[in-house]
N, C-alpha and C positions, 0 to 999 in steps of 0.2 A: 504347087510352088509358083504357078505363073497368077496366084492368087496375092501371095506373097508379097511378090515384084511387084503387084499395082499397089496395095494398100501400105507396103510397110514405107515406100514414095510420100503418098496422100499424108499418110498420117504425120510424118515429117514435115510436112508442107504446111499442115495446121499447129504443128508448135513453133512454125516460122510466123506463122502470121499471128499467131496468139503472144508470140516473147516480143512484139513490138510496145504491150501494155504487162504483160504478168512476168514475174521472176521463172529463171530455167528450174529451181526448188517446186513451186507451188505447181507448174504443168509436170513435171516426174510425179507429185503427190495425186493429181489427180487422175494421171493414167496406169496409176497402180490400183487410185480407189474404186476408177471406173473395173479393172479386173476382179477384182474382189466380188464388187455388185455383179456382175455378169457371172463369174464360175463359181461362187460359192452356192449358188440355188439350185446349179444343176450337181452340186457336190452333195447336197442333200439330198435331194429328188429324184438323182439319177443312184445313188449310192456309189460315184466313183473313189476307189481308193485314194487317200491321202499318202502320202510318203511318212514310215514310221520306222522306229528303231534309231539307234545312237548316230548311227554313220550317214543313211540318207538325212536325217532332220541337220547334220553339219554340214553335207554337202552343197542341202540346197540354202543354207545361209548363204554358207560362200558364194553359191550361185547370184542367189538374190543382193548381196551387198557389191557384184560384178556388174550384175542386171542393171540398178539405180546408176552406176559410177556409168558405166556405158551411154544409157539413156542421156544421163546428166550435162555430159560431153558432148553428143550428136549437138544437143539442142542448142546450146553453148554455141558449138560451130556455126548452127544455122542463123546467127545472130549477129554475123559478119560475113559468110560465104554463100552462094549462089548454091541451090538444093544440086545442082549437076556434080558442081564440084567436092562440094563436101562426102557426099557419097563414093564419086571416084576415088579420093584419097583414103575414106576408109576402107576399100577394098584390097589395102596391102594387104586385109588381115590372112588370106589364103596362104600368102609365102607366110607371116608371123608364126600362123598355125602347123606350116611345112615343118620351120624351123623347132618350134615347140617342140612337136609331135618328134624329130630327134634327140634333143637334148633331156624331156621329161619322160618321152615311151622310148627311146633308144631305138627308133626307127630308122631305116637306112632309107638316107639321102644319098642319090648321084649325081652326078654329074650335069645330067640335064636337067634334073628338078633343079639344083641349086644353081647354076646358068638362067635359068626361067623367071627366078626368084630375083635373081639381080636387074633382068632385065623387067620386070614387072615392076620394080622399086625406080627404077629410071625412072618408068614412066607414070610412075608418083608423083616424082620430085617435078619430073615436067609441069604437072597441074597444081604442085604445090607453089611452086615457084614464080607466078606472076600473082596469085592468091596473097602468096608474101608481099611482095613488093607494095600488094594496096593496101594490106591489113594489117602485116607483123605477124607476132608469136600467133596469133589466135588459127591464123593458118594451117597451125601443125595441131591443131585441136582432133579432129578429123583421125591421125595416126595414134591417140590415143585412144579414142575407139577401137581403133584395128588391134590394139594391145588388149584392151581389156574384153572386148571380145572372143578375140582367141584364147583367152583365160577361160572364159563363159562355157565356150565352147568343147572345151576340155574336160572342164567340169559335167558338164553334162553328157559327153560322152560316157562319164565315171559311173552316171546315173542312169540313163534312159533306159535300159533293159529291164531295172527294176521297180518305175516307177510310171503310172498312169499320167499322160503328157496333160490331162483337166486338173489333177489332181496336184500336180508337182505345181503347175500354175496358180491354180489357186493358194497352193500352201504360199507361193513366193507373194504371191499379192499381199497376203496377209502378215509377211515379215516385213516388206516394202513400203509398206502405206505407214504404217506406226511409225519405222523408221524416220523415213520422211518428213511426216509429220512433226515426230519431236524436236527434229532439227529447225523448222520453220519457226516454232516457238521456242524453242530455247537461243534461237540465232535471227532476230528479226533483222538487225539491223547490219547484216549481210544483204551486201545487196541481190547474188544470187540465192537467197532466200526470203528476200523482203516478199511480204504479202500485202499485194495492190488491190484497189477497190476493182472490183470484176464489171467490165462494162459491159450492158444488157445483152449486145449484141455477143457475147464470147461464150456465154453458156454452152450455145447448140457446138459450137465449134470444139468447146471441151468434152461437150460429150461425147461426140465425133473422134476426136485424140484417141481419149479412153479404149472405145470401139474397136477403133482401126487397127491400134498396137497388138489388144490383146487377140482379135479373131487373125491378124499376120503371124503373130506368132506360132498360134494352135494348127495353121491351115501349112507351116511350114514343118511342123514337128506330126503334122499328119500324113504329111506327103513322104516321109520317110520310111512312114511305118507299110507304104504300099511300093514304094519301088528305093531300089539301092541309092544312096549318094553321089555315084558315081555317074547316074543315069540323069539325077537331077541337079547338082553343080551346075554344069554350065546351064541350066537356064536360070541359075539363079543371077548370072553376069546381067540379064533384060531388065537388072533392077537399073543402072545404068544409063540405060538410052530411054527408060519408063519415067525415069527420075529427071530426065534432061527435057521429056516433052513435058511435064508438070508442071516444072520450073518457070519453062515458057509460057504455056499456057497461063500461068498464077503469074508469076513475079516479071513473066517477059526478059528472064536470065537466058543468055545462052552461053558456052565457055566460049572462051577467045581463044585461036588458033593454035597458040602452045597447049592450051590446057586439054583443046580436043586432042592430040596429037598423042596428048601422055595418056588419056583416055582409052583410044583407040592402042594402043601398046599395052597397058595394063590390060585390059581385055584379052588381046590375043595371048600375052604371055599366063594368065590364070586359065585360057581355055588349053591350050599347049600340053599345063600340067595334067589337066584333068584326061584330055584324051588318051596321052599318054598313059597316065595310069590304067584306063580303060583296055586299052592296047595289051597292056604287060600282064595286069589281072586274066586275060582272056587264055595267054598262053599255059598250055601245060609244064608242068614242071619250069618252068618261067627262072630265071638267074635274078637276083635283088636287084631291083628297080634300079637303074643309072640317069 
């Protein structure tokens, strides 16, 4: 997980510096292609199962039509926002998912998860809020991730017990790329589709993308299969202050005093939940989580 937290950072940091010349379409296109090349060899040569039958092969559509819309959006963001901030706002997605997880699994929310959830959205709005003032709508780019995410995320919960975490990827790679691609050509003259002449220097840097996205995603879907969620959640918040030295280090962004503020609240209030949960999980015979 704490692999995760560095690379899936990096890898955002490189479709920041690469959408300065290529369309948000053609880097999603190529960091679905780069997945494909990468898990499809070991899909052969390792024999890992593929995802089959009527219900997983629908699933993982939806997954993957979640997957592109997600990605699509980050990069989007990152093309007016600071890598710190963009990431802090898409980290409502925890309470999105809270919320989900009642209204689609009929999960019992209390009092203090949903308390937590407000106060986590505060301090959203904190960091969205001086974002606004310099950029407008693009600002709330960032909470749409956190939307379709926790879509993702649900979805795949639907799925993961019954599906090889190389396999599911590579199948998505290969719904993803075509995708993609069709749309680059049938819609050139969209500007977040247009295809620009690739300058010499952006090769390495897209290969890199590619790389980065898919080895974050598999080292995160790995880490689950060895200890609980509950155990690893809260390090998954070090994407945050990983994502904030990056930033610095690359672009020399740091947030400005509101946006650290809603930062540093968002944090505590997604670690709150988690402990919490922790907490209440441990008890015997334990009363519905409040």
């Amino acid at each position: 997980m704490l692999g995760f937290c560095v690379l899936a950072p990096l890898g955002d940091a490189m479709a920041k510096l690469l959408g300065e010349d290529l369309s948000v379409g053609f880097l999603v296109f190529v960091r679905f292609s780069v997945q494909v090349a990468l898990l499809m060899p070991l899909v052969w040569l390792l024999k890992y199962p593929m995802p089959k039958g009527a219900r997983l092969i629908r699933l993982t559509a939806i997954r993957t039509v979640l997957h592109i819309c997600g990605i699509g959006l980050m990069f989007s963001s990152l093309q007016y926002l600071d890598l710190a901030d963009a990431i802090a706002i898409a980290f409502v997605m925890p309470f999105i998912m809270l919320l989900l997880g009642k209204v689609h699994l009929n999960e019992h929310v209390g009092g203090h998860r949903l308390a937590a959830c407000a106060v986590g959205f505060i301090g959203t709005l904190l960091v969205v809020q001086p974002n606004f003032v310099e950029v407008g709508l693009p600002a709330l780019l960032p909470l749409g991730v956190a939307v379709v995410f926790a879509l993702f995320m649900l979805v795949t919960r639907q799925i993961a017990k019954d599906v090889d975490p190389i396999g599911l990827q590579a199948l998505s790679g290969l719904m993803a790329a075509p995708m993609v691609g069709a749309a680059l050509l049938v819609f050139p003259n969209v500007p977040l589709l247009a295809i620009h002449p690739i300058p010499n220097d952006a090769w390495i840097l897209l290969a890199v993308l590619g790389c980065l996205g898919t080895v974050a995603h598999l080292l995160m879907t790995w880490s689950l299969r060895f200890a609980p969620s509950a155990t690893l959640a809260p390090m998954q918040y070090l994407e945050i202050p990983i994502g904030t030295v990056i930033g610095y280090l690359i672009f020399k962004d740091l947030p400005n005093g509101l946006a650290a503020v809603g930062i540093c609240i968002t944090v505590a209030a997604g670690l709150y939940i988690i402990l919490r949960e922790r907490t209440m999980s441990r008890r015997p015979q334990a009363a519905p989580l409040s």
